[in-house]
C-alpha positions in Angstrom: -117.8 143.9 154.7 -116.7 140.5 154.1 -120.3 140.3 151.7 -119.3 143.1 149.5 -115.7 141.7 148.8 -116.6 138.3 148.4 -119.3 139.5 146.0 -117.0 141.9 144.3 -114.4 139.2 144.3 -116.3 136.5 142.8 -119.3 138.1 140.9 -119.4 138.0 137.3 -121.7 140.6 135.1 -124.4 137.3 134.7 -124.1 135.8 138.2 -127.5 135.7 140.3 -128.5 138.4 142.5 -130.2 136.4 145.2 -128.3 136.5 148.9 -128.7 134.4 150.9 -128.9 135.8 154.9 -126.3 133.4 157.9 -128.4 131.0 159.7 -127.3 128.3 162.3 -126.8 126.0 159.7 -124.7 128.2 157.5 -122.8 130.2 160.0 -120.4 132.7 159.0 -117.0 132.6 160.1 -114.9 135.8 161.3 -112.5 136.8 158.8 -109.1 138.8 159.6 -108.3 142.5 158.4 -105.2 144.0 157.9 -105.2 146.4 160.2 -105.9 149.9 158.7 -105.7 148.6 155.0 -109.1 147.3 154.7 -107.7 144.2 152.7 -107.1 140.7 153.8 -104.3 139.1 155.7 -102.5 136.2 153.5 -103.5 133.6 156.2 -107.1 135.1 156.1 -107.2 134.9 152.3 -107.5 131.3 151.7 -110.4 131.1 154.6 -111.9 134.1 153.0 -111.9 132.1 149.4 -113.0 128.9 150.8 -115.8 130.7 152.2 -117.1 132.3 149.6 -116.9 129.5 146.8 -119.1 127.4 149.6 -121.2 130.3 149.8 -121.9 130.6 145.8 -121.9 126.6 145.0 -124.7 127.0 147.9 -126.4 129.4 146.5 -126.0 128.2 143.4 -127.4 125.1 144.2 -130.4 126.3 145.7 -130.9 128.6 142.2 -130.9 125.0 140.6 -133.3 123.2 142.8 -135.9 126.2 142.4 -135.5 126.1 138.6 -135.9 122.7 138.8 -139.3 123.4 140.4 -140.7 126.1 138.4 -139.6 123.6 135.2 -141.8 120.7 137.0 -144.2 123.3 137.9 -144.7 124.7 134.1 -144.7 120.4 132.9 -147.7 120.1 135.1 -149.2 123.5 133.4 -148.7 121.9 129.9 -151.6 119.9 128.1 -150.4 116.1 128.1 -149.7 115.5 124.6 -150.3 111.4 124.8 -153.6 111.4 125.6 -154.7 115.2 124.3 -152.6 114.8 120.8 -153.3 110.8 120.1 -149.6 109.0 119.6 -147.8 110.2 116.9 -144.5 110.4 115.3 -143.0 113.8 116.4 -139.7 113.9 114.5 -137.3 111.6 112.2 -133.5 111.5 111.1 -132.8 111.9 108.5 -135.8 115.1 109.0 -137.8 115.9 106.3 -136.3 117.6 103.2 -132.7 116.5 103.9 -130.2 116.3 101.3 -127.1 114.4 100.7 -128.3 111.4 102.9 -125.8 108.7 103.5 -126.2 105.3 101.3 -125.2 103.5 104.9 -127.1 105.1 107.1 -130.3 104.6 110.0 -133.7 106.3 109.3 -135.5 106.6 112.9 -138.6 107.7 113.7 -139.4 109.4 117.6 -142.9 108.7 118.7 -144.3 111.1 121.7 -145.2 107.9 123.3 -144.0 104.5 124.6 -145.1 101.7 121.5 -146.6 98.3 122.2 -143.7 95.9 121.6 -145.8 93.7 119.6 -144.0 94.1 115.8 -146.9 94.3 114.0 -147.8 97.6 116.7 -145.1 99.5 114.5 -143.2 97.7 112.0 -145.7 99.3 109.4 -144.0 101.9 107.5 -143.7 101.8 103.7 -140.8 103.3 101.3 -140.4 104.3 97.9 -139.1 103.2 95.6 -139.3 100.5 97.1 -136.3 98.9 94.8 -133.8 101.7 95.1 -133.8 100.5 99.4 -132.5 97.7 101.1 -133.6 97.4 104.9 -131.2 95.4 107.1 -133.2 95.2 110.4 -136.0 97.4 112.0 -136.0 97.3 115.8 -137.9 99.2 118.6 -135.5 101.3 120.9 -135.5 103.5 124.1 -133.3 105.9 122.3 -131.8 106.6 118.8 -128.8 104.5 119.9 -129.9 102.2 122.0 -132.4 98.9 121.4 -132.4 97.1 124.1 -135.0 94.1 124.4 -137.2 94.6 127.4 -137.3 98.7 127.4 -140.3 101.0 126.8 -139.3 102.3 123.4 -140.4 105.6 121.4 -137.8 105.1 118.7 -137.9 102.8 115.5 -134.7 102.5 113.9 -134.2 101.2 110.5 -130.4 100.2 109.3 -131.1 100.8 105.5 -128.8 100.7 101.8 -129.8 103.6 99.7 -128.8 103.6 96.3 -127.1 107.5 95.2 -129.3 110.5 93.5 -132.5 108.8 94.6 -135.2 110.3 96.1 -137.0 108.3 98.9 -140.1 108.6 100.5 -141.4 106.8 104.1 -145.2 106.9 105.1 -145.3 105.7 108.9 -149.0 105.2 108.4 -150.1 103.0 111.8 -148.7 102.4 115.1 -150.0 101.3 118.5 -148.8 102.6 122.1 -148.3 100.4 125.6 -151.5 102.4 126.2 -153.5 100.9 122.9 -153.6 104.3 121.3 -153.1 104.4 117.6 -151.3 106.5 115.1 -153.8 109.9 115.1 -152.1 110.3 111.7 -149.7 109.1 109.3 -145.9 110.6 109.1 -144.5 111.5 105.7 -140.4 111.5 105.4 -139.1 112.4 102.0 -135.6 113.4 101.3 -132.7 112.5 98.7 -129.7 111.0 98.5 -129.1 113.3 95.9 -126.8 116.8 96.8 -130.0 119.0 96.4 -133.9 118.0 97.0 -137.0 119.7 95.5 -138.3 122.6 96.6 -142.2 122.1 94.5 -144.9 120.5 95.5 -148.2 119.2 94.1 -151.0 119.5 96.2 -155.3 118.1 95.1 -158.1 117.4 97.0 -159.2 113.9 97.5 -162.8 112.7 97.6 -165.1 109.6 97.7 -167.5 108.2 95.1 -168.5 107.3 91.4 -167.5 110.2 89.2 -170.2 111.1 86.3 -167.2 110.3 83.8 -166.9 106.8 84.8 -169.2 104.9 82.4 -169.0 101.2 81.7 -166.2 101.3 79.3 -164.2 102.9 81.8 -165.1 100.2 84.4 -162.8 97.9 83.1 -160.1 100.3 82.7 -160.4 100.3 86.5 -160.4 96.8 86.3 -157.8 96.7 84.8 -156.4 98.9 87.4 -156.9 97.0 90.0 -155.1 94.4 88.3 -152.2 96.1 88.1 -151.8 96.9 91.7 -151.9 93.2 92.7 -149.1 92.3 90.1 -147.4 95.2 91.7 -147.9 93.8 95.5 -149.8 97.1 95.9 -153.0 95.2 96.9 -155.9 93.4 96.0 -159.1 94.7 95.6 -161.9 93.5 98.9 -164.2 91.9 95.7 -161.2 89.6 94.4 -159.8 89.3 97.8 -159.7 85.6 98.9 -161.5 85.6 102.6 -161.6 82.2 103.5 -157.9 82.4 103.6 -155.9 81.1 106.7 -155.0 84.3 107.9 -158.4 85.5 107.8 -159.7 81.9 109.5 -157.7 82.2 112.5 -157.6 86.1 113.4 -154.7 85.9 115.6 -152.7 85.9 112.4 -153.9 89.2 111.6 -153.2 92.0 114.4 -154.1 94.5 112.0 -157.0 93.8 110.3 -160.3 96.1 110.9 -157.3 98.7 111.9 -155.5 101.7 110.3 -157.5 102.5 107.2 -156.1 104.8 105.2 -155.6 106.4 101.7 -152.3 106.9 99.9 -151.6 108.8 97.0 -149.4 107.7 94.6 -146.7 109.9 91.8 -146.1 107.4 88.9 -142.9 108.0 86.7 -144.8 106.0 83.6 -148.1 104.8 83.7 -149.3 101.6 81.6 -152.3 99.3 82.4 -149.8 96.5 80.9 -147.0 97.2 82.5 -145.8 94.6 84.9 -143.7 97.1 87.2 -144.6 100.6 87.4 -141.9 103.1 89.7 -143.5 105.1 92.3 -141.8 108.1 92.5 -143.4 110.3 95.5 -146.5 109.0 97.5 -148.3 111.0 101.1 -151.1 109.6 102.7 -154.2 110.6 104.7 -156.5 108.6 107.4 -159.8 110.0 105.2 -160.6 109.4 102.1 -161.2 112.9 101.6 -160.2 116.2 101.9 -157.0 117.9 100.8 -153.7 116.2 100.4 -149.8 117.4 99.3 -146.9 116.0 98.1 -144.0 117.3 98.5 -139.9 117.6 97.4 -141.6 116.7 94.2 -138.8 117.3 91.0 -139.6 118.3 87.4 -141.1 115.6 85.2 -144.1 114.5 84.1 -146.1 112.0 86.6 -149.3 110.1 86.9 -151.3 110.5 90.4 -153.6 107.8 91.6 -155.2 107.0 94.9 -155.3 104.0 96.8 -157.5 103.6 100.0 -156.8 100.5 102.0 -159.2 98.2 104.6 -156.5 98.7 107.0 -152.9 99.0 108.3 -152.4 95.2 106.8 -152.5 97.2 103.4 -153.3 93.5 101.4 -157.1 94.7 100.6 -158.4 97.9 98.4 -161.3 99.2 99.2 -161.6 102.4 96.4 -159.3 103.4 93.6 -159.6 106.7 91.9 -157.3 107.9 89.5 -156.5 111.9 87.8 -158.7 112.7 85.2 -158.1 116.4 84.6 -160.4 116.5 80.8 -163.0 114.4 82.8 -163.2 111.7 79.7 -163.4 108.6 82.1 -158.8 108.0 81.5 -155.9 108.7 83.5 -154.4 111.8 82.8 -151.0 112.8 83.7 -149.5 116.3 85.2 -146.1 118.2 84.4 -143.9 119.5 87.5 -141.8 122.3 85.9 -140.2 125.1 88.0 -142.9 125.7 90.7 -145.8 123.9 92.2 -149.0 122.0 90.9 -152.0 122.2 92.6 -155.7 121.2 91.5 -154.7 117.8 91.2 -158.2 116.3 92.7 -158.5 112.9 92.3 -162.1 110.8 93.3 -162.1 107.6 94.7 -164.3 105.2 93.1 -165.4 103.2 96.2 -165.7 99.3 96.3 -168.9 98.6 97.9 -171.4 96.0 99.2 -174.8 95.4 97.7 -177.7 92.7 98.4 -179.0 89.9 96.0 -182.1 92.2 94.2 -179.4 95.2 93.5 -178.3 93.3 90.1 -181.0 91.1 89.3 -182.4 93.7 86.4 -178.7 93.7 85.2 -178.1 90.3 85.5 -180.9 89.5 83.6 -179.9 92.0 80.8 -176.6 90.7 80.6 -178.3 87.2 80.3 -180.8 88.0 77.5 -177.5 89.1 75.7 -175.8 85.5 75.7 -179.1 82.8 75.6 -182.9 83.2 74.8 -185.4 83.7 77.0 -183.4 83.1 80.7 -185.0 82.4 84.1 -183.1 82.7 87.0 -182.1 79.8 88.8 -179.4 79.8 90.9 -178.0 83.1 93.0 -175.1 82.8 95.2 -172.3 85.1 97.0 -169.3 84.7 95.9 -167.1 87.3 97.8 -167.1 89.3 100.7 -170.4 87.8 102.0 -171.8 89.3 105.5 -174.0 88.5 107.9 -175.7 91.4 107.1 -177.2 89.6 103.6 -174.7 91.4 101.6 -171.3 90.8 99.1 -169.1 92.0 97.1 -169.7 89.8 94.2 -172.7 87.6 93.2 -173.5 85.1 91.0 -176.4 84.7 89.0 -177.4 81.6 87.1 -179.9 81.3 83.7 -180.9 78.5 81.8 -182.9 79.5 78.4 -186.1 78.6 78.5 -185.9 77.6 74.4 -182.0 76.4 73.9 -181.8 74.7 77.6 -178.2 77.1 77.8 -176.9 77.8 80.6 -175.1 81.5 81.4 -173.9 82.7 84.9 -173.5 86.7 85.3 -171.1 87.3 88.3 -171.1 91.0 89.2 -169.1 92.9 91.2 -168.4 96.5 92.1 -166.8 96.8 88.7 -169.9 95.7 87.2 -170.7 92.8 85.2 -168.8 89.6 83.1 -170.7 86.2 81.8 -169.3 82.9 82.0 -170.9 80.4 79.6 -168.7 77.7 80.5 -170.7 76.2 83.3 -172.4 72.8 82.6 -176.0 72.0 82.4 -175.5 69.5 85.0 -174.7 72.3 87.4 -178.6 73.0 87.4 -180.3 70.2 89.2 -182.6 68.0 87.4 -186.2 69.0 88.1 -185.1 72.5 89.8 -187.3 75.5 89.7 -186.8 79.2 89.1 -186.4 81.7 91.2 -189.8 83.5 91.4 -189.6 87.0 90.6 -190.3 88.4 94.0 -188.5 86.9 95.9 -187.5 88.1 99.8 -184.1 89.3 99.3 -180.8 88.5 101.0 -181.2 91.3 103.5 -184.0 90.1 105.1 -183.6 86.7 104.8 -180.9 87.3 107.0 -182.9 89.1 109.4 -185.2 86.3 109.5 -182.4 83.9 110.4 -181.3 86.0 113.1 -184.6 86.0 114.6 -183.9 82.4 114.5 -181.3 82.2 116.4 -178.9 83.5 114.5 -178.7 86.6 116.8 -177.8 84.4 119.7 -175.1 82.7 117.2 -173.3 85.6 116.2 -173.2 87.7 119.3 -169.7 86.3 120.7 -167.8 86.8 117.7 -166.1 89.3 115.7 -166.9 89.9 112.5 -163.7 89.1 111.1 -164.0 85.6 112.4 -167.2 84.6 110.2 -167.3 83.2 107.2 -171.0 83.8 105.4 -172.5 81.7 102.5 -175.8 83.3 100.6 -177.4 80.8 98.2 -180.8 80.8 97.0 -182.4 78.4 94.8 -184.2 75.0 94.1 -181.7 73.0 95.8 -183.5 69.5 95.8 -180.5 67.7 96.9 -180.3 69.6 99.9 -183.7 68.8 101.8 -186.0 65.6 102.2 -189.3 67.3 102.8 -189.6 70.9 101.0 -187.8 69.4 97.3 -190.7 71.8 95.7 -189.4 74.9 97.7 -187.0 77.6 96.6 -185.1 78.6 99.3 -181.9 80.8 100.6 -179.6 78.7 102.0 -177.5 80.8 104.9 -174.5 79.4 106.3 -172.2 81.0 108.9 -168.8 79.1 110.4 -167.3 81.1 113.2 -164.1 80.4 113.3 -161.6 81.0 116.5 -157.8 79.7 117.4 -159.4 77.1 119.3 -163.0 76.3 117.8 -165.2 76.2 114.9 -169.1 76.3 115.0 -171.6 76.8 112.2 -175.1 77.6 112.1 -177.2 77.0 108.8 -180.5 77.6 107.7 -182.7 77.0 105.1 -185.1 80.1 104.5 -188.5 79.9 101.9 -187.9 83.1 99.2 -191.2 83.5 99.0 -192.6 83.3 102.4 -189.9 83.6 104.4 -190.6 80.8 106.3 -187.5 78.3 107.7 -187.5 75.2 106.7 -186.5 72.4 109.0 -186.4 68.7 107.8 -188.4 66.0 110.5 -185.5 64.0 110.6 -182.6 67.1 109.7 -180.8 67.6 112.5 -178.0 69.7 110.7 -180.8 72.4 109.7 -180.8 75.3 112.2 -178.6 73.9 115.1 -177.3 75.7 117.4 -173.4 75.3 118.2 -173.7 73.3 121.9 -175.3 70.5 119.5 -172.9 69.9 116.8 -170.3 67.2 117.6 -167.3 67.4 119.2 -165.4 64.7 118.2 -163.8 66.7 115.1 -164.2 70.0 113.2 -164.6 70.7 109.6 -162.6 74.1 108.5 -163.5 76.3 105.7 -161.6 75.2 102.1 -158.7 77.8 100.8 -158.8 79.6 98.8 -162.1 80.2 98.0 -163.7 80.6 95.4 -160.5 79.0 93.5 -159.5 78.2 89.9 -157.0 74.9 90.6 -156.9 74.0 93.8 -158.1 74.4 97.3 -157.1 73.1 100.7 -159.4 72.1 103.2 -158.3 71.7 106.9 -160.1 69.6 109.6 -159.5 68.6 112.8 -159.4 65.1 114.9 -160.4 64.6 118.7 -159.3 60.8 118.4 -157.9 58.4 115.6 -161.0 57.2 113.8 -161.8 55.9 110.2 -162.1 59.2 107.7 -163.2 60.3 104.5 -163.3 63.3 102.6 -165.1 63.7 99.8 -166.0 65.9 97.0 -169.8 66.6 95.4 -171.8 68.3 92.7 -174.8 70.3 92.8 -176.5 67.0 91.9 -174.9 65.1 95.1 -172.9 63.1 92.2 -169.2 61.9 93.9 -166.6 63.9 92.1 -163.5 63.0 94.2 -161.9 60.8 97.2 -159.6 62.5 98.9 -158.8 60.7 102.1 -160.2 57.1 102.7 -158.6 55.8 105.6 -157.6 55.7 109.6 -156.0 58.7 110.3 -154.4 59.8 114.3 -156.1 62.5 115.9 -155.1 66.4 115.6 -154.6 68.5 112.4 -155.0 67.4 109.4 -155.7 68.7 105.9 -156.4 67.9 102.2 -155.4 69.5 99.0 -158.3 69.0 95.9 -156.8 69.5 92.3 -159.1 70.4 89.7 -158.1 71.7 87.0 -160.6 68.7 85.3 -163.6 70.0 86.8 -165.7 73.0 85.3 -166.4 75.8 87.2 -169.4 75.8 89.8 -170.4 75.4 92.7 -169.5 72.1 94.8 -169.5 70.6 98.1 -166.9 68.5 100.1 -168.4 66.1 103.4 -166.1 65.0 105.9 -167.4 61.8 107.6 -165.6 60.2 110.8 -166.9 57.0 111.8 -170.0 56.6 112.8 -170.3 60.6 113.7 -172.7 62.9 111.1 -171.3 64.2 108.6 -170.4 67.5 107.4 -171.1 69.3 104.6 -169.3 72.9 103.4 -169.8 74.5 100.2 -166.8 76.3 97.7 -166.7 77.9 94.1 -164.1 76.8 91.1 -163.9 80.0 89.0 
């Protein structure tokens, strides 16, 4: 009786319909009747209250600790989204489409899994316009308001000035867990400060490779392209990219390199090849560098699309450009957003890519016969990009008439080709010979000096921490028994925090034989037997056009000099003469006197052999 009444008493239409039956440990005491009246005594009410309330939180708590079990239950059932799903960015405040955003405000991204702490792990994302924001601090946090140092975060929270009516757009396009998962794609957060956002969109298909349209007129317009997106700090194409550069030396200065390719595509408000600024209106992005793409929250106006793929997540080097070209006559084309959407806007990426020594040489020579009479080939020589692999980006190719005794260089790169006829006869050694015209080509000389130990050299290092140098030619100056032989001359420096070692040989373009001096010890060593009492760094930048810097390094204080040479072996420049303490050191060569070529500097410490590395004025 006491059940009924305590249920009837205490039961609302929702409560739970589980009873639970007395037991020892929950025993039930005797509760006092009014005697015919079937309702509670006073004195008997306050037991009979007590009673049940213990009885409901009870049960109630037992209800709890069962849903809590069928919720752990149904986790377990679930698919594990960090390790199915790949990290990614799951939601963001403000969200996507939002209107009437702050100008004070924090724009925080949630990541479905813990980040590496590491900033350059996270601290990746891009805006635009990238003028119209002003980002106070970006910091990793365990929730959206708290960053505390030492957590597991899944938060990044920026503290950001907008300016008013503005509409902003965020690509979070690379990110690394605790677990060294990376971003599986990128996020794309537009929305406006503005009281009402864009409803339209403008939506393409991307894809990769040298449209039909593109003929060498338009080369240079691409050219000039690229151009424009270095002034803009947008990028600089792989083929002009400087890669003898410090950060590229010493890898642990770039985390992100070889990571986090990816292709953005880019809304222009005004597009002009001269124009120093342009204004990036709405961008999205994409891991591939094909397949379809949208952009969205986009308003009315008229905008030029282009598409940018990057090397990876450091976004400093471009490896394709393509640009929309809707009549297909080889120029930019723009598209009008008015009322609705605007799809069809496909866009090809003309890709940026690596060729051997022979690939030009029919061009080159073309190019040549334009400028001089009669040219033989003389000199060839990677300028940019150079692998172990025998290819480049760029390459240099050097003629001297045959009739006039001119001298031309065609350098060609993925853009095709330009001549420089400033170069001086004297750049040509005296005596030298031509290149015969079937020659073994880069690629397998390269194979050749692997099979040569090269293999053996390479195999601890990562690519990024070689430097390669591809030359072929006549060079007299640079052998004491095979002066009549024309011959590749391969060098690779690997360079890490703590060590550089090089490995060069000299390989015959005709037989493919290596050439090893009786009394050259440099020629063909392996690492274990160069020196150890200092280390001679690769110059930077390099190629150059005033200067260049050229590091080396000191095991003990010893007499030291640094100088700079010609093709010929002719002194050009002193730069350091003297005693100098042991550690880092470096030297800066001006020389803005000295025509372009190709020229050598030789670091000599006492009585130690000296060392010789190659770099290119432009």
């Amino acid at each position: 009786m006491y059940r009924s009444e305590c249920l009837k008493r205490r039961r609302s239409p929702r409560a739970p319909t589980l009873f639970l039956a007395p037991s020892r440990r929950h025993r039930i005491l005797p509760v006092h009747m009014a005697p015919d009246s079937g309702a509670l005594l006073p004195s008997s009410r306050r037991i009979f209250s007590t009673l049940c309330t213990a009885r409901l939180t009870f049960r109630l708590l037992l209800m709890k600790k069962m849903s809590t079990v069928l919720r752990l239950l149904s986790l377990l059932l679930l698919p594990l989204p960090s390790v199915a799903q790949g990290l990614q960015v799951v939601s963001s405040i403000p969200e996507p489409g939002n209107a009437g955003v702050a100008l004070e405000d924090t724009v925080i991204f949630e990541f479905n899994q813990i980040l590496n702490l590491n900033t350059s792990s996270w601290n990746t994302a891009v805006v635009f316009p990238r003028s119209a924001l002003s980002i106070q601090s970006a910091e990793a946090c365990v929730a959206p308001d708290r960053c505390i140092a030492g957590d597991e975060p899944r938060f990044i929270r920026y503290v950001v000035t907008h300016n008013a009516d503005v509409d902003y757009t965020w690509i979070y396009f690379f990110a690394r867990s605790s677990d060294g998962h990376v971003l599986s794609e990128p996020y794309v957060l537009t929305y406006t400060t503005a009281a009402t956002i864009s409803p339209h969109r403008v939506s393409g298909v991307l894809s990769s490779g040298t449209p039909a349209s593109l003929h060498a007129g338009n080369r240079s317009l691409l050219r000039h392209l690229a151009r424009s997106m270095q002034d803009n700090g947008l990028g600089v194409p792989v083929f002009a990219a400087d890669s003898m550069k410090a950060a590229k030396a010493f890898p642990s200065s770039h985390a992100l390199q070889g990571e986090g390719a990816h292709t953005r595509v880019l809304l222009l408000d005004d597009f002009w090849l001269d124009e120093r600024f342009w204004d990036i209106r709405y961008a999205t992005a994409t891991l591939s560098d094909s397949g379809p793409f949208e952009i969205r929250h986009v308003r009315d106006g008229t905008y030029w699309p282009l598409a940018v793929r990057y090397t990876d997540a450091s976004s400093t080097e471009i490896e394709a450009l393509g640009f929309y070209d809707a009549d297909a006559d080889g120029e930019p084309d723009p598209i009008t957003v008015s009322g609705g959407h605007v799809s069809g806007v496909d866009l090809t990426l003309v890709p940026f890519t690596l060729s051997d020594a022979r690939t030009h040489v029919d061009e080159a020579y073309t190019e040549a016969a334009a400028v001089v009479d009669d040219p033989s080939l003389y000199i060839i020589y990677s300028i940019s990009g150079a692998r172990p692999s025998g290819e480049a980006y760029t390459w240099g190719y050097r003629f001297l008439s045959g009739t006039t005794g001119e001298m031309v260089t065609v350098v060609i790169d993925p853009l095709g080709p330009t001549i420089d006829t400033t170069q001086l006869l004297s750049l040509i050694e005296e005596g030298m010979s031509p290149i015969p015209g079937d020659f073994i080509d880069s690629r397998t000389a390269l194979e050749i000096y692997k099979t040569h130990g090269g293999a053996d050299f390479l195999a601890p290092f990562r690519p990024n921490n070689l430097t390669t140098t591809i030359q072929g030619g006549n060079f007299r100056s640079r052998t004491k028994d095979h002066k009549d032989r024309v011959f590749w001359w391969i060098d690779v420096v690997a360079r890490t925090g703590s060590r550089t070692e090089a490995l060069t040989q000299r390989i015959d373009m005709t037989t493919g034989e290596v050439l090893v001096d009786t009394d050259d010890s440099p020629t063909a060593i392996q690492p274990s037997e160069q020196p150890q009492i200092h280390q001679l760094g690769r110059s930077y930048p390099n190629p150059f056009t005033t200067h260049t810097t050229i590091p080396f390094v000191l095991n003990r204080a010893a007499p030291v000099r640094l100088e700079v040479f010609d093709l010929l072996g002719r002194r050009i420049d002193v730069l350091i003469d003297q005693v100098l303490p042991p550690g880092s050191h470096e030297a800066t060569w001006h020389a803005l006197d000295q025509p372009a070529g190709l020229y050598y500097y030789r670091l000599s410490v006492d009585q130690e052999p000296a060392l010789n590395r190659p770099m290119i004025r432009r």
